[in-house]
N, C-alpha and C positions, 0 to 999 in steps of 0.2 A: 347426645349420649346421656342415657342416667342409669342411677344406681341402684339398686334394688336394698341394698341393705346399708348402713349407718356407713358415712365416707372416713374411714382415720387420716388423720392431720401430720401424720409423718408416714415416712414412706424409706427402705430401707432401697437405696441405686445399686440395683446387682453389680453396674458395671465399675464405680469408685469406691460401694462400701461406706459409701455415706450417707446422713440420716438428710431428707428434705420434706420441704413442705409441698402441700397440695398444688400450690401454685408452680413450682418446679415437675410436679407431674403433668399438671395441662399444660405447660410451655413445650414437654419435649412431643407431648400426643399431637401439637399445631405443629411443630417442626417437621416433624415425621410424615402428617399430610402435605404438607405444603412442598417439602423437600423431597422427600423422596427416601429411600435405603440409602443411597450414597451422596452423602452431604459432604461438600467442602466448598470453603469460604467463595462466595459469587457463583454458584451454580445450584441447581434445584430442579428437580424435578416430577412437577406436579400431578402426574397421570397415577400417582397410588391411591388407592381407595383408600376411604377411611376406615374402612374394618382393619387394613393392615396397619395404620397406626394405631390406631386400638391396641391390634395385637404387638407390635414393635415395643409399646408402652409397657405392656404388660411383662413384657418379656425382660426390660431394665426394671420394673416397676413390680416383682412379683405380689408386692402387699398388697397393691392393687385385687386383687383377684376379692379379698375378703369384702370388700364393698357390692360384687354382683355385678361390673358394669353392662351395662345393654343400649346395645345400638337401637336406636326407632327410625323408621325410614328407610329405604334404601341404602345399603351398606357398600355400596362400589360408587359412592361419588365421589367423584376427587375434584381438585383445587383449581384444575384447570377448565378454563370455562368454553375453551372449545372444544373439549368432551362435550358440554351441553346439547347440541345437537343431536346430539348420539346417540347419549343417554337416553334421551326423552324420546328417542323410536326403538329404545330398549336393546340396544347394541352397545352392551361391554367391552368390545373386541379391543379398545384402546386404552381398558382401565390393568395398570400392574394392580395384582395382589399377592406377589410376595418377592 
């Protein structure tokens, strides 16, 4: 992921209303791929593309938006690595994106 225009170093969490830094913005964009939409404690699920945490991000994260993010690569990889297979004969069928 990168950013097309200057990153700001605070970031407004639409969902607590609290001010965080950059690094609290890439922690929940890795949670989001890693886990899945519905997280809770020992469970995860890693079949979502990273466009949807991107967007997931964005979506707690609106400041975001002002920096430009942009995906390079392949935007439906996810975490799990036996998608790999899959993916690499060009069959999504097993990637969630939303």
């Amino acid at each position: 992921m990168f950013f097309a225009s200057g990153l700001p170093q605070g970031y407004s969490n639409a969902e607590t209303g609290q001010n965080q830094g950059t690094a609290d913005v890439a922690e929940y964009c890795d949670q989001a791929w890693v886990c899945g939409k519905y997280q809770w404690p020992g469970a995860c699920d890693p079949t979502y593309s990273f466009k949807f945490a991107v967007q997931a991000t964005m979506g707690v994260y609106p400041d975001l938006a002002k920096a430009v993010p942009v995906i390079a690569g392949f935007p439906l990889c996810v975490y799990d690595a036996w998608q790999d297979e899959a993916l690499r004969n060009l069959n999504p069928s097993g990637v969630k994106t939303q």
